[in-house]
C-alpha positions as CSV (number, residue, x, y, z in Angstrom):
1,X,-26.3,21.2,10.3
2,X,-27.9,22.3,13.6
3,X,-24.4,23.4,15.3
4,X,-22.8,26.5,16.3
5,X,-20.7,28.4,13.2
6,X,-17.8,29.7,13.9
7,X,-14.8,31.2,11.7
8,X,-11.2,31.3,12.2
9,X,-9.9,33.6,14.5
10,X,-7.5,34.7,12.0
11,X,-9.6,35.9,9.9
12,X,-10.6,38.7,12.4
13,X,-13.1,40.9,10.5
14,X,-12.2,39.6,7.4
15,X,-15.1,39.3,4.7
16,X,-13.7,36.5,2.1
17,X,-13.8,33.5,5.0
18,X,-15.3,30.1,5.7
19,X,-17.4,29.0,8.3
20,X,-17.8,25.7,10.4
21,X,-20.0,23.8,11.9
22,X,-18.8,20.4,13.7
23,X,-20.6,17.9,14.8
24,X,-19.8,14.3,15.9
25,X,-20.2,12.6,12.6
26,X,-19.8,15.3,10.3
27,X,-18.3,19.0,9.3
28,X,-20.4,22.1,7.4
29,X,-18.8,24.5,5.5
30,X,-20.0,27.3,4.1
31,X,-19.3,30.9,2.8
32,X,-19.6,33.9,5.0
33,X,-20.6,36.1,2.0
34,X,-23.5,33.7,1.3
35,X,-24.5,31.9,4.3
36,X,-28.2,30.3,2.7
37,X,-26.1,29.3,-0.9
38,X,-25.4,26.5,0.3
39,X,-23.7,24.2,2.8
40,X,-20.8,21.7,1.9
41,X,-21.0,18.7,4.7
42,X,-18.5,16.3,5.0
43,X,-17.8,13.2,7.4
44,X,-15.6,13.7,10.1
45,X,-13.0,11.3,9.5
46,X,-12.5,12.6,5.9
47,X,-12.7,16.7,7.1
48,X,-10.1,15.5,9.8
49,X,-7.7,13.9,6.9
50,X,-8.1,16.9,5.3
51,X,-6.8,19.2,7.9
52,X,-3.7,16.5,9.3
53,X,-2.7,17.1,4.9
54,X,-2.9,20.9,5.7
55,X,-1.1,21.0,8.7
56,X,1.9,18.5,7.4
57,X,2.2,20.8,4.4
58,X,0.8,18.1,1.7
């Protein structure tokens, strides 16, 4: 992913958090603690599921 990370706002200074990266066609995640262990990259449509479950509490 060539995008900007960025992390919750909420997690303010926070060490245990997740970053994101979103692109057009796709979503990174990845640890703060560890940001070269890896990347976890998901398409949009399925990382925006995802977060509509969250939000509705499923």
């Amino acid at each position: 992913m060539t995008q900007t990370w960025r992390k919750s706002t909420w997690s303010a200074s926070a060490a245990q958090c997740v970053e994101l990266a979103v692109a057009v066609d796709a979503t990174g995640v990845r640890d703060t603690k560890n940001r070269t262990g890896g990347t976890l990259v998901f398409p949009a449509r399925s990382f925006r599921a995802f977060l509509a479950d969250l939000k509705s509490g499923r």
